[in-house]
PyMOL commands that place a pseudoatom at each C-alpha (Angstrom):
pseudoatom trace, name=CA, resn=UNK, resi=1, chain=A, elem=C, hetatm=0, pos=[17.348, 6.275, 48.812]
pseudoatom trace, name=CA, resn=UNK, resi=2, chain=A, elem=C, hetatm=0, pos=[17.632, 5.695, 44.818]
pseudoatom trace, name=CA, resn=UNK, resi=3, chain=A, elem=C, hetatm=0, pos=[18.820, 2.499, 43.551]
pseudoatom trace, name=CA, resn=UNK, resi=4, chain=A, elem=C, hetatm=0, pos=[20.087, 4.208, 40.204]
pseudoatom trace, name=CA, resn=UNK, resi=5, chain=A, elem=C, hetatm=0, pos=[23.518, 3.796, 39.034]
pseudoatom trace, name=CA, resn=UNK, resi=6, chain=A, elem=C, hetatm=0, pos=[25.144, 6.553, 38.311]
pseudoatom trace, name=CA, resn=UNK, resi=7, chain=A, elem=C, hetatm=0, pos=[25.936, 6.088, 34.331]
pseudoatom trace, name=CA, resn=UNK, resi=8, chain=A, elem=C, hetatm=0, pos=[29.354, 7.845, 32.441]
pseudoatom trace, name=CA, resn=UNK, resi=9, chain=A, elem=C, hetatm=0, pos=[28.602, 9.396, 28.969]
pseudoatom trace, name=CA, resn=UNK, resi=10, chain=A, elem=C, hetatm=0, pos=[28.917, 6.904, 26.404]
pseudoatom trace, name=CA, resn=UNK, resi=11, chain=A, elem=C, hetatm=0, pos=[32.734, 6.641, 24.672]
pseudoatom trace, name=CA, resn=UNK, resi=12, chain=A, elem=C, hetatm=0, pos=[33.587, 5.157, 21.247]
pseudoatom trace, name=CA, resn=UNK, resi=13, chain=A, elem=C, hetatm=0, pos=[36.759, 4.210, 20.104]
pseudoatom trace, name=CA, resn=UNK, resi=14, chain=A, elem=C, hetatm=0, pos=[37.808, 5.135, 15.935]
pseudoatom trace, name=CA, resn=UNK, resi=15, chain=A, elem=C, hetatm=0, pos=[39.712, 2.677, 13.742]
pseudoatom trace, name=CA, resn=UNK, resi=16, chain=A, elem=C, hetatm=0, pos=[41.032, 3.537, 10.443]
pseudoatom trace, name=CA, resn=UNK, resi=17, chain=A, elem=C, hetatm=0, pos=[41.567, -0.307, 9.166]
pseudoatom trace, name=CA, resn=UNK, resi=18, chain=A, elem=C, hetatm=0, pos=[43.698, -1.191, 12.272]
pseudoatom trace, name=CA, resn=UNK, resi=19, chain=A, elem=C, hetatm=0, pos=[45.092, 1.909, 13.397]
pseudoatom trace, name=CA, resn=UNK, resi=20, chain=A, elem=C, hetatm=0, pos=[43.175, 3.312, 16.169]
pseudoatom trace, name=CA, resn=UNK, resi=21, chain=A, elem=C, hetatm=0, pos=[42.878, 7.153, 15.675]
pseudoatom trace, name=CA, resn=UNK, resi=22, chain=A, elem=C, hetatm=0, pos=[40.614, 8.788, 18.129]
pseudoatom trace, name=CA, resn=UNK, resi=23, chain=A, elem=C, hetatm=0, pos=[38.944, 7.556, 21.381]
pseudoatom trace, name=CA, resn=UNK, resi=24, chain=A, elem=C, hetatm=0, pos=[36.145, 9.458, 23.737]
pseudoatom trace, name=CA, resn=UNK, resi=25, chain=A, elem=C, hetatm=0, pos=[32.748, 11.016, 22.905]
pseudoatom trace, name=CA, resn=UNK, resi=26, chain=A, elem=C, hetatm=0, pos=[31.055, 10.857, 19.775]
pseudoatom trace, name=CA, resn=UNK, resi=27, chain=A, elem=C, hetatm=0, pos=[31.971, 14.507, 19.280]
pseudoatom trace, name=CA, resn=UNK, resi=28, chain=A, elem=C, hetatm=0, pos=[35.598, 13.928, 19.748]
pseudoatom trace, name=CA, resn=UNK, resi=29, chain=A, elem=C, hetatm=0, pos=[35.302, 10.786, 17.244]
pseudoatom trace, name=CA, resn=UNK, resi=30, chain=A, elem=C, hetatm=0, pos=[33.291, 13.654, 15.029]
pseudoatom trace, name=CA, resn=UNK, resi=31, chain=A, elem=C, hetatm=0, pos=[36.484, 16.245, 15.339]
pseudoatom trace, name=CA, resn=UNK, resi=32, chain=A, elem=C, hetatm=0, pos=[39.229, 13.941, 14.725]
pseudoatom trace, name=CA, resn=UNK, resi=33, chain=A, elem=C, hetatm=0, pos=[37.720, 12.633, 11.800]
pseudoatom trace, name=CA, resn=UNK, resi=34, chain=A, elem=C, hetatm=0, pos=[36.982, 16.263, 10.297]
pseudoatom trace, name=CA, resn=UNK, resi=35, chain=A, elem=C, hetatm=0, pos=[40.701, 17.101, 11.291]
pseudoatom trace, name=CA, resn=UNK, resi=36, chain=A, elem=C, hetatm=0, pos=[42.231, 13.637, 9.749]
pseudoatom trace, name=CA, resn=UNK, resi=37, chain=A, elem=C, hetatm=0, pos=[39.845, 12.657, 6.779]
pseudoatom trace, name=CA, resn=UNK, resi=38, chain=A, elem=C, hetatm=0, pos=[41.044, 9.053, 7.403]
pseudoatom trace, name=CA, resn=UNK, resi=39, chain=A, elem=C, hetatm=0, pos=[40.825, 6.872, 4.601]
pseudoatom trace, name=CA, resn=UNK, resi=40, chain=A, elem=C, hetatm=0, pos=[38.597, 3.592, 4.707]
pseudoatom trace, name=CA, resn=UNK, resi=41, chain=A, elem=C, hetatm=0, pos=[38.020, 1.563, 5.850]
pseudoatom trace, name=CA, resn=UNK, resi=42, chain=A, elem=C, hetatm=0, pos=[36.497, 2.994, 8.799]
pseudoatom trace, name=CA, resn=UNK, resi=43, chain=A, elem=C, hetatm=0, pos=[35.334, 1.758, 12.203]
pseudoatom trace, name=CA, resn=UNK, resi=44, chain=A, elem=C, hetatm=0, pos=[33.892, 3.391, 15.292]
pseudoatom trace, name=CA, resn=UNK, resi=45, chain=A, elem=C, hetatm=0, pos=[33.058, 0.867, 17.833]
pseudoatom trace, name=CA, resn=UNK, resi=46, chain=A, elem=C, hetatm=0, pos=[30.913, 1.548, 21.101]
pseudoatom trace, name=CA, resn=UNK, resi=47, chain=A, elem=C, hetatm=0, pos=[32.982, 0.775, 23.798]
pseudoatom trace, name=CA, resn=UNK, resi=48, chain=A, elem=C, hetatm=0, pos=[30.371, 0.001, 26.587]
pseudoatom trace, name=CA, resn=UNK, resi=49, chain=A, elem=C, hetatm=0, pos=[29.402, -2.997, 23.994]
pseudoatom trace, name=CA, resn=UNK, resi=50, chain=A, elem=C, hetatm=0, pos=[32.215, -3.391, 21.308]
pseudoatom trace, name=CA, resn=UNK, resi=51, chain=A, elem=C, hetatm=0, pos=[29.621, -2.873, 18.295]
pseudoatom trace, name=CA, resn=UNK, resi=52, chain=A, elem=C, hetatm=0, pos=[30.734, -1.038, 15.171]
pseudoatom trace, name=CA, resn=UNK, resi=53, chain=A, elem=C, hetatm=0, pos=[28.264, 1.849, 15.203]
pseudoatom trace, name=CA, resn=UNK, resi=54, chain=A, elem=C, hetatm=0, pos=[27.581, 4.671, 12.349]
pseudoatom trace, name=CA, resn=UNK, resi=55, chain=A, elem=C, hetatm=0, pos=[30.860, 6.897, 12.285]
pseudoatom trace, name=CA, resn=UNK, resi=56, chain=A, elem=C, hetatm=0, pos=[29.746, 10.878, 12.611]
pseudoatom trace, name=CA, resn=UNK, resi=57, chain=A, elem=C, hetatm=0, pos=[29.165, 12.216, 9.297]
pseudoatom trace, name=CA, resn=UNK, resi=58, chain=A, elem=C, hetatm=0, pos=[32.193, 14.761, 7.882]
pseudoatom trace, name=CA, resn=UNK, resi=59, chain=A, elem=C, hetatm=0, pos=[30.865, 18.355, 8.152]
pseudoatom trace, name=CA, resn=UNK, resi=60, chain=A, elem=C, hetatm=0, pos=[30.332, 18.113, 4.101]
pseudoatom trace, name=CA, resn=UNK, resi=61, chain=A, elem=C, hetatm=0, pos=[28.125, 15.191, 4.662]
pseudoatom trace, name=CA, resn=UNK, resi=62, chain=A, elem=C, hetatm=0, pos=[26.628, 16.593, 7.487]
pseudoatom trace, name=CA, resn=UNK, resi=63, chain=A, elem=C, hetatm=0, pos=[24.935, 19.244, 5.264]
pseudoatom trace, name=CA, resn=UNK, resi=64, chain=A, elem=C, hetatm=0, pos=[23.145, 17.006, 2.899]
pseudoatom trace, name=CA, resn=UNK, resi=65, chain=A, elem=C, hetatm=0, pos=[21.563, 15.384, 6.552]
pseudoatom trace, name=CA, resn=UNK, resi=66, chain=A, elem=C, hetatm=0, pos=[18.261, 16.459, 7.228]
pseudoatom trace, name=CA, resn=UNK, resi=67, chain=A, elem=C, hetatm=0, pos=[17.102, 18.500, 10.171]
pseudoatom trace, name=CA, resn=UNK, resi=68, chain=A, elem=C, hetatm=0, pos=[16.885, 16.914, 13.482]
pseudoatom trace, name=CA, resn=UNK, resi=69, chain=A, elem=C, hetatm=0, pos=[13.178, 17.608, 14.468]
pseudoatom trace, name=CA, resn=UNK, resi=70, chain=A, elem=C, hetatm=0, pos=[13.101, 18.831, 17.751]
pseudoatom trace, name=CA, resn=UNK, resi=71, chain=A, elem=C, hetatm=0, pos=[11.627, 16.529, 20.262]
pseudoatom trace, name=CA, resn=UNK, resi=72, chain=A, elem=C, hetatm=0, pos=[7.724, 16.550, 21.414]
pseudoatom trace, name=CA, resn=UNK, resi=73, chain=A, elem=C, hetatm=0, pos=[7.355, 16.289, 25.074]
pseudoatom trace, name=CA, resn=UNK, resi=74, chain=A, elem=C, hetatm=0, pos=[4.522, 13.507, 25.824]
pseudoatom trace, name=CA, resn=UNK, resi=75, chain=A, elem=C, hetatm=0, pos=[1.756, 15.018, 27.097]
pseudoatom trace, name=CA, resn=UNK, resi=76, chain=A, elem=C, hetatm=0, pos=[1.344, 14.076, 30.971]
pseudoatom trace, name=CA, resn=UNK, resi=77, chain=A, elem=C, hetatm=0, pos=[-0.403, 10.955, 31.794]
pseudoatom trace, name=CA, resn=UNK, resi=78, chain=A, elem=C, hetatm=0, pos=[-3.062, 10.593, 34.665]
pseudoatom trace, name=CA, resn=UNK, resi=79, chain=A, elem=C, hetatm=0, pos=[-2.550, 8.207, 37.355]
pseudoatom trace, name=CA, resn=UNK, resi=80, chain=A, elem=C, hetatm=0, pos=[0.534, 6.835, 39.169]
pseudoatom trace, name=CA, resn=UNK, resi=81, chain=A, elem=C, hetatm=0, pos=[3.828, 9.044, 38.544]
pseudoatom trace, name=CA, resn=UNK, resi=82, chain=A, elem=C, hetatm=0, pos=[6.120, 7.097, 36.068]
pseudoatom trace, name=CA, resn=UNK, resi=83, chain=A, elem=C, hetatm=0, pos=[8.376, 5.970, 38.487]
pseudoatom trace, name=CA, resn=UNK, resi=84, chain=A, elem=C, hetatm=0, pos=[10.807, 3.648, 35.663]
pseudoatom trace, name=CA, resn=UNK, resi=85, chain=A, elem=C, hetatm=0, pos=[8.576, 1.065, 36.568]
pseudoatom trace, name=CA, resn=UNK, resi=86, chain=A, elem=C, hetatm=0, pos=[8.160, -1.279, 33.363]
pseudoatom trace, name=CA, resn=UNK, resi=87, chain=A, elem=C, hetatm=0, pos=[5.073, -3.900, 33.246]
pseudoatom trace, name=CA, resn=UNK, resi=88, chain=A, elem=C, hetatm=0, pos=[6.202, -7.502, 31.884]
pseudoatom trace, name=CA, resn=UNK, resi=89, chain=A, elem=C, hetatm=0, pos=[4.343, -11.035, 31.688]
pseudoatom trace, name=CA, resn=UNK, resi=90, chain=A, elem=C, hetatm=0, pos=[6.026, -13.498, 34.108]
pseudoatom trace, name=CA, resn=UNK, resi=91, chain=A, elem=C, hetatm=0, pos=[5.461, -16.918, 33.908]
pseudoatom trace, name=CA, resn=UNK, resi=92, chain=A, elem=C, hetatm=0, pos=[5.690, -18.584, 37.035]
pseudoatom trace, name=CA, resn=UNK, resi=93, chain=A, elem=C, hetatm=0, pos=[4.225, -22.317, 38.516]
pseudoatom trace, name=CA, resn=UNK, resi=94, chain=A, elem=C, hetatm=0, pos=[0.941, -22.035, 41.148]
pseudoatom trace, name=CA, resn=UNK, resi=95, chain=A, elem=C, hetatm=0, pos=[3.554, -22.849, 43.901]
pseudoatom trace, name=CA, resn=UNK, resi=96, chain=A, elem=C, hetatm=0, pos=[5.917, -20.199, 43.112]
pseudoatom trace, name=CA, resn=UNK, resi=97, chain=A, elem=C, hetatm=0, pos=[2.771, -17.596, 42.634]
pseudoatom trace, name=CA, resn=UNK, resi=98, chain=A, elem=C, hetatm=0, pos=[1.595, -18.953, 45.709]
pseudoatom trace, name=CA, resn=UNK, resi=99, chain=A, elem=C, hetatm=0, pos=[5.607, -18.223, 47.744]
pseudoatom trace, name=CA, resn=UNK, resi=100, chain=A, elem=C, hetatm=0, pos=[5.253, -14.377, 46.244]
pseudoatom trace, name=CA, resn=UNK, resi=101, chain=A, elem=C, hetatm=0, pos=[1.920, -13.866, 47.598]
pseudoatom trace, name=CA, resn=UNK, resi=102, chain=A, elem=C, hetatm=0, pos=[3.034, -14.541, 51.183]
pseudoatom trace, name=CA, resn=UNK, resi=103, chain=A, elem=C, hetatm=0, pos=[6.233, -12.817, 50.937]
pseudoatom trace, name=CA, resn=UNK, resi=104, chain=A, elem=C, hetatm=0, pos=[5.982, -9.369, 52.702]
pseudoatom trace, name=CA, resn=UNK, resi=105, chain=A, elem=C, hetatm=0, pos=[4.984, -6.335, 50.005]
pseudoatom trace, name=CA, resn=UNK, resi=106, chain=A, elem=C, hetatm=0, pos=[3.600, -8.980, 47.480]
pseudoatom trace, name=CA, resn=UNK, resi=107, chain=A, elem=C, hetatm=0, pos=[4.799, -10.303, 44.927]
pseudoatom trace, name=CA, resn=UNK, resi=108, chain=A, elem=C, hetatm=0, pos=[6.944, -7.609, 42.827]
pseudoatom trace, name=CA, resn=UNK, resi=109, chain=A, elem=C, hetatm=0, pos=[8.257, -6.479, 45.768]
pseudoatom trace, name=CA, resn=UNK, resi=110, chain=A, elem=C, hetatm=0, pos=[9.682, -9.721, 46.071]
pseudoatom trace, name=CA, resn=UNK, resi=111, chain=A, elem=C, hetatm=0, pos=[10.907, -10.420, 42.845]
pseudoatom trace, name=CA, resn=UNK, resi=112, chain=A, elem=C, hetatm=0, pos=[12.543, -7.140, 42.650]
pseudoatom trace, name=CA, resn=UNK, resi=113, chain=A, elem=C, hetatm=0, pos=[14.600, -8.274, 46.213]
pseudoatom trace, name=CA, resn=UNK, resi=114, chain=A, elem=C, hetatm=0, pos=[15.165, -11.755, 44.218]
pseudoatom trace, name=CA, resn=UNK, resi=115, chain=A, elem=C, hetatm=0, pos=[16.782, -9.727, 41.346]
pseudoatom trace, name=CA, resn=UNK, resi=116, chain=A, elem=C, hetatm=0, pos=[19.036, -7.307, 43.372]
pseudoatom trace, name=CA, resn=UNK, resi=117, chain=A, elem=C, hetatm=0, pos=[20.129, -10.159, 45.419]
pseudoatom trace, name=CA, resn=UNK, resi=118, chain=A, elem=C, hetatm=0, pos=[21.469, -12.020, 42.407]
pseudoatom trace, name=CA, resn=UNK, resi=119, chain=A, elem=C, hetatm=0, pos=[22.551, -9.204, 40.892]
pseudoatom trace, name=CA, resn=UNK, resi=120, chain=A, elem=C, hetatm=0, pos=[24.668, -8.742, 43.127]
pseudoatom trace, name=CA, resn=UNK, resi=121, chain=A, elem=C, hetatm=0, pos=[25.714, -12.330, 44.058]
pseudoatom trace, name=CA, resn=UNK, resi=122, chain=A, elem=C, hetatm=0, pos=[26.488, -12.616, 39.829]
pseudoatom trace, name=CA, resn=UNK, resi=123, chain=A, elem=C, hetatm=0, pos=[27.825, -9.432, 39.415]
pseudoatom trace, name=CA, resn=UNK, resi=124, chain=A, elem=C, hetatm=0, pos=[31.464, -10.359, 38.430]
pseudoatom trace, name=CA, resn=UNK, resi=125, chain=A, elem=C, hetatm=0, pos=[30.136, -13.297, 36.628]
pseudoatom trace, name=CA, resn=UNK, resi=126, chain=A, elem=C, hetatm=0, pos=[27.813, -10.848, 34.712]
pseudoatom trace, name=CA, resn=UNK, resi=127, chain=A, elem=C, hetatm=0, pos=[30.792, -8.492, 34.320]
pseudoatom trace, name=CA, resn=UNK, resi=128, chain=A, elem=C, hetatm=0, pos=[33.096, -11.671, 32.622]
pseudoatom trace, name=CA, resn=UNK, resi=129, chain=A, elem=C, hetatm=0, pos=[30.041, -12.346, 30.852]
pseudoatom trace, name=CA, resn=UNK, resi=130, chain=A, elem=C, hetatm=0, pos=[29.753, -8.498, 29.064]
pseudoatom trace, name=CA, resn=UNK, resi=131, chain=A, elem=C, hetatm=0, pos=[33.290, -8.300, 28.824]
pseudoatom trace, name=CA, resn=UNK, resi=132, chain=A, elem=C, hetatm=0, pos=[33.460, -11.433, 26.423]
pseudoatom trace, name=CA, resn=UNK, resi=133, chain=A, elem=C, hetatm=0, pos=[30.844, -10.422, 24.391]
pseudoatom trace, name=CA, resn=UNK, resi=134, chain=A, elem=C, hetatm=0, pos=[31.587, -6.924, 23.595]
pseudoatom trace, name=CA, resn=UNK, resi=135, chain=A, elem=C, hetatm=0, pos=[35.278, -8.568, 23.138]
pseudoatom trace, name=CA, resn=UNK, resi=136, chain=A, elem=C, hetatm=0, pos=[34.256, -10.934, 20.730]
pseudoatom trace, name=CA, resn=UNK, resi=137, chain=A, elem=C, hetatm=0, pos=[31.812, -8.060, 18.827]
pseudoatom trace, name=CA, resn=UNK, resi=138, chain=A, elem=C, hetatm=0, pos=[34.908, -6.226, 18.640]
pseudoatom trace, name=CA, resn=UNK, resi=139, chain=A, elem=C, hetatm=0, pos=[36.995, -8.793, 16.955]
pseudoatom trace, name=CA, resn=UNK, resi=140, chain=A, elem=C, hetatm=0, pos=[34.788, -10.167, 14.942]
pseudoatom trace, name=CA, resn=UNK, resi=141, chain=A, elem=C, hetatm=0, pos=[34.188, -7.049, 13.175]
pseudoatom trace, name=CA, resn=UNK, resi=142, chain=A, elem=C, hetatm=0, pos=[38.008, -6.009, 13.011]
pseudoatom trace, name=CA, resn=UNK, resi=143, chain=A, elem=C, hetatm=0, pos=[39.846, -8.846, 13.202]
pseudoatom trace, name=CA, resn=UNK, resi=144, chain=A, elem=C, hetatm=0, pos=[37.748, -11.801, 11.862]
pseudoatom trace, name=CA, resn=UNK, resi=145, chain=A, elem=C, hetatm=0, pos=[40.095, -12.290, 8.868]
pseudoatom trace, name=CA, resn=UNK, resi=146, chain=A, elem=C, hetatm=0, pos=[43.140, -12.170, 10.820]
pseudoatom trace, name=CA, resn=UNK, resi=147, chain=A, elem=C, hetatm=0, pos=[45.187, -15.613, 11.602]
pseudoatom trace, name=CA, resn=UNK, resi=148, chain=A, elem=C, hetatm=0, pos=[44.073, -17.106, 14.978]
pseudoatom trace, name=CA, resn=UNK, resi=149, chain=A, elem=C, hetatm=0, pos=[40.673, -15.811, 14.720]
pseudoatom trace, name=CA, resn=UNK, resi=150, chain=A, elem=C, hetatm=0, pos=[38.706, -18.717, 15.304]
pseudoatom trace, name=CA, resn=UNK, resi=151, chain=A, elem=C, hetatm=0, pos=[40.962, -19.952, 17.970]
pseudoatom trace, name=CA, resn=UNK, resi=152, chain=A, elem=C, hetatm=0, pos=[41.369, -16.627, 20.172]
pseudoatom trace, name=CA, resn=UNK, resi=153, chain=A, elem=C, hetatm=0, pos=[37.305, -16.755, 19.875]
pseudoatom trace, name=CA, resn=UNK, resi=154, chain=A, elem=C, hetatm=0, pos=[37.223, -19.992, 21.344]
pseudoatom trace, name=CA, resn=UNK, resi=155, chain=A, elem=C, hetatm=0, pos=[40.046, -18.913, 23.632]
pseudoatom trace, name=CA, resn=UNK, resi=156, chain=A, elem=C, hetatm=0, pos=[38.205, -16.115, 24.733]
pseudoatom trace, name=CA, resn=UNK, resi=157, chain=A, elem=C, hetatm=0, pos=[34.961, -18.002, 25.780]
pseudoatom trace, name=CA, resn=UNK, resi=158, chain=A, elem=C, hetatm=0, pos=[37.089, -20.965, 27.006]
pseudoatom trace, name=CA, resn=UNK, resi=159, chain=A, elem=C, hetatm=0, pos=[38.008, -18.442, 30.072]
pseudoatom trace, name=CA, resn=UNK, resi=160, chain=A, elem=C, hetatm=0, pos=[41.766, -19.289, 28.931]
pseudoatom trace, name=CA, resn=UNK, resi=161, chain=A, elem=C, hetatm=0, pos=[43.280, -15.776, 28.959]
pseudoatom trace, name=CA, resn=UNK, resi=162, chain=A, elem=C, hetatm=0, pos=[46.940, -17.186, 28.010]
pseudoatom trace, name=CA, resn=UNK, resi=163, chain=A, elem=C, hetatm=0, pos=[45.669, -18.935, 24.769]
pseudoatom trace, name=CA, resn=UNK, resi=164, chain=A, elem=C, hetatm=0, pos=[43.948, -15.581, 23.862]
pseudoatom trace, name=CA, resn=UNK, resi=165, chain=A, elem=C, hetatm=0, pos=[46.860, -13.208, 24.950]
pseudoatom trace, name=CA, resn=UNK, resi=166, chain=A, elem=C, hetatm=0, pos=[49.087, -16.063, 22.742]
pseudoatom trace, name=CA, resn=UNK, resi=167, chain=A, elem=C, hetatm=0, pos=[46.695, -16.027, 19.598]
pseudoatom trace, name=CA, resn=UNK, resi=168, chain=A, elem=C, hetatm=0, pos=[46.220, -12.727, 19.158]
pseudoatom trace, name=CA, resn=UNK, resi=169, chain=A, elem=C, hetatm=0, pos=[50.388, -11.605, 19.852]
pseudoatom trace, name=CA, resn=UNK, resi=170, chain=A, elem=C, hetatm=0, pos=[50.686, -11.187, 16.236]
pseudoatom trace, name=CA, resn=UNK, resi=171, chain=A, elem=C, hetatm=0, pos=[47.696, -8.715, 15.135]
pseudoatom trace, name=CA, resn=UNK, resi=172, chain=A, elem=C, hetatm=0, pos=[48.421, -5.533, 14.269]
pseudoatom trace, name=CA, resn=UNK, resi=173, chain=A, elem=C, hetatm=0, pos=[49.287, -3.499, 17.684]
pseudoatom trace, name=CA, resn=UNK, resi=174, chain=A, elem=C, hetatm=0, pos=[46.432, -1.125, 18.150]
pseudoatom trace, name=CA, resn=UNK, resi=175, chain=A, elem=C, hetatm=0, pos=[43.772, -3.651, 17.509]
pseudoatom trace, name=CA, resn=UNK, resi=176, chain=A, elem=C, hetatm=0, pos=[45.847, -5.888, 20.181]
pseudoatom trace, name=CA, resn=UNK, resi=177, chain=A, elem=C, hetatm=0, pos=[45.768, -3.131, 22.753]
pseudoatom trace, name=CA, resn=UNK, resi=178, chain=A, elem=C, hetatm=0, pos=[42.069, -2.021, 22.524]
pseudoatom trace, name=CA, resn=UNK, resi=179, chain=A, elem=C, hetatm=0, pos=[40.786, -5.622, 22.675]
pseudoatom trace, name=CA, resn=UNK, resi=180, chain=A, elem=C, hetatm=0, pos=[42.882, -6.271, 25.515]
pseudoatom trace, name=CA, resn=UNK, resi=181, chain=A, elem=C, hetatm=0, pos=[41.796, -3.365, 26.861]
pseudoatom trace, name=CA, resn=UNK, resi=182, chain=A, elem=C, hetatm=0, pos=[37.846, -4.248, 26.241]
pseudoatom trace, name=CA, resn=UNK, resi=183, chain=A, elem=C, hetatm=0, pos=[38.474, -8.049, 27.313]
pseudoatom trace, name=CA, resn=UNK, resi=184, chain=A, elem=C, hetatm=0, pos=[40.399, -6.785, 30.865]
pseudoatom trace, name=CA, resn=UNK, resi=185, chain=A, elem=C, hetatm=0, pos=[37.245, -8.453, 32.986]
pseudoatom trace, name=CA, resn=UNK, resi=186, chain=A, elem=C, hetatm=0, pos=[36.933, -11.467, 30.945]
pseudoatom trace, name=CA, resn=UNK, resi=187, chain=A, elem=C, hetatm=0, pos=[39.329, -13.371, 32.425]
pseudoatom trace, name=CA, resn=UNK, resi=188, chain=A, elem=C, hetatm=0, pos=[40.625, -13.027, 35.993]
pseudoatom trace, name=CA, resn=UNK, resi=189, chain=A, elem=C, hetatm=0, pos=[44.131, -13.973, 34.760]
pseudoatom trace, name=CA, resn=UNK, resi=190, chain=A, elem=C, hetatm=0, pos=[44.511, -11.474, 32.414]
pseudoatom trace, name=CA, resn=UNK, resi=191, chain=A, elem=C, hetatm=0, pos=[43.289, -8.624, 34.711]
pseudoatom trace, name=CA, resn=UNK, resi=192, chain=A, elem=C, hetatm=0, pos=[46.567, -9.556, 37.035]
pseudoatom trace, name=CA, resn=UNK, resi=193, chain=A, elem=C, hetatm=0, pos=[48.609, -10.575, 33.711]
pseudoatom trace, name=CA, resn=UNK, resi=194, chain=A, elem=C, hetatm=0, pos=[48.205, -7.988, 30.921]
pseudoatom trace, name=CA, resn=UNK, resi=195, chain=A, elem=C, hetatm=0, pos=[49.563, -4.303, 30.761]
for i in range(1, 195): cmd.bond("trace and resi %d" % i, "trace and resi %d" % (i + 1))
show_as sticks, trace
zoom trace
């Protein structure tokens, strides 16, 4: 049985100063913004995160780019199949060394149980926790000249989803919407509250 998480493509989200104009794959982003020329300034945020990433170039630009080179496969490795297995330092006290070692298949075996346990005892914390900071990436890069800025942050991290609904009422309507939209698991309030 596989422990990987299924994973959706990747979406972005196009701003042309606060007007949102496209949403969905990069190639959609790509085609609306051949199709609409919008002026600047210009934003396409990742919406797993709420960065600002590169917009697609315009097919004129696009030209001037150079080649992609196509990619080298690495050469296959001897030894143990690569399994997504990544080797870290851990720095651990002798008595919590000493706890692994007697725990049944050793000691990453146990540390990996340790992790998927509290991943999953966490999980909406760590869900809050994401949804605030790709929230506050978001606004910071759109909105962090707008009235209320500083206080909607502090709102937002304050886990008080009425003072950030209230602070940010008056920004322009599509940047509103999408950072309601990215902020819908920060606050358990707001998931029951907001449209």
């Amino acid at each position: 049985m596989s422990d990987a998480v299924p994973t959706s493509p990747p979406t972005y989200t196009a701003f042309a100063g606060h007007t949102r104009i496209a949403g969905g794959s990069m190639a959609v982003i790509a085609e609306t913004l051949a199709r609409l020329r919008p002026a600047l300034p210009l934003w396409v945020f990742d919406d797993t995160t709420g960065a600002p990433v590169d917009a697609p170039p315009l097919p004129e630009h696009a030209a001037r780019l150079p080649a992609a080179a196509a990619p080298v496969a690495p050469p296959p490795a001897a030894g143990r199949p690569r399994l997504g297995v990544v080797a870290r330092e851990v720095t651990l006290l002798p008595r919590h060394w000493e706890w692994l070692a007697a725990q049944p298949g050793g000691a990453s075996a146990a540390l990996r149980r340790l992790v998927d346990d509290s991943r999953k005892q966490y999980a909406e914390r760590d869900q809050q926790r994401a949804a605030k900071e790709r929230s506050y990436r978001f606004m910071s890069a759109i909105a962090g000249h707008l009235p209320g800025f500083e206080e909607a942050s502090r709102a937002l991290f304050a886990d008080s989803a009425a003072a950030f609904d209230a602070r940010i009422a008056d920004w322009p309507a599509d940047v509103r919407a999408h950072l309601r939209w990215l902020a819908r698991d920060a606050f358990e309030a707001m998931q029951q509250d907001l449209p």
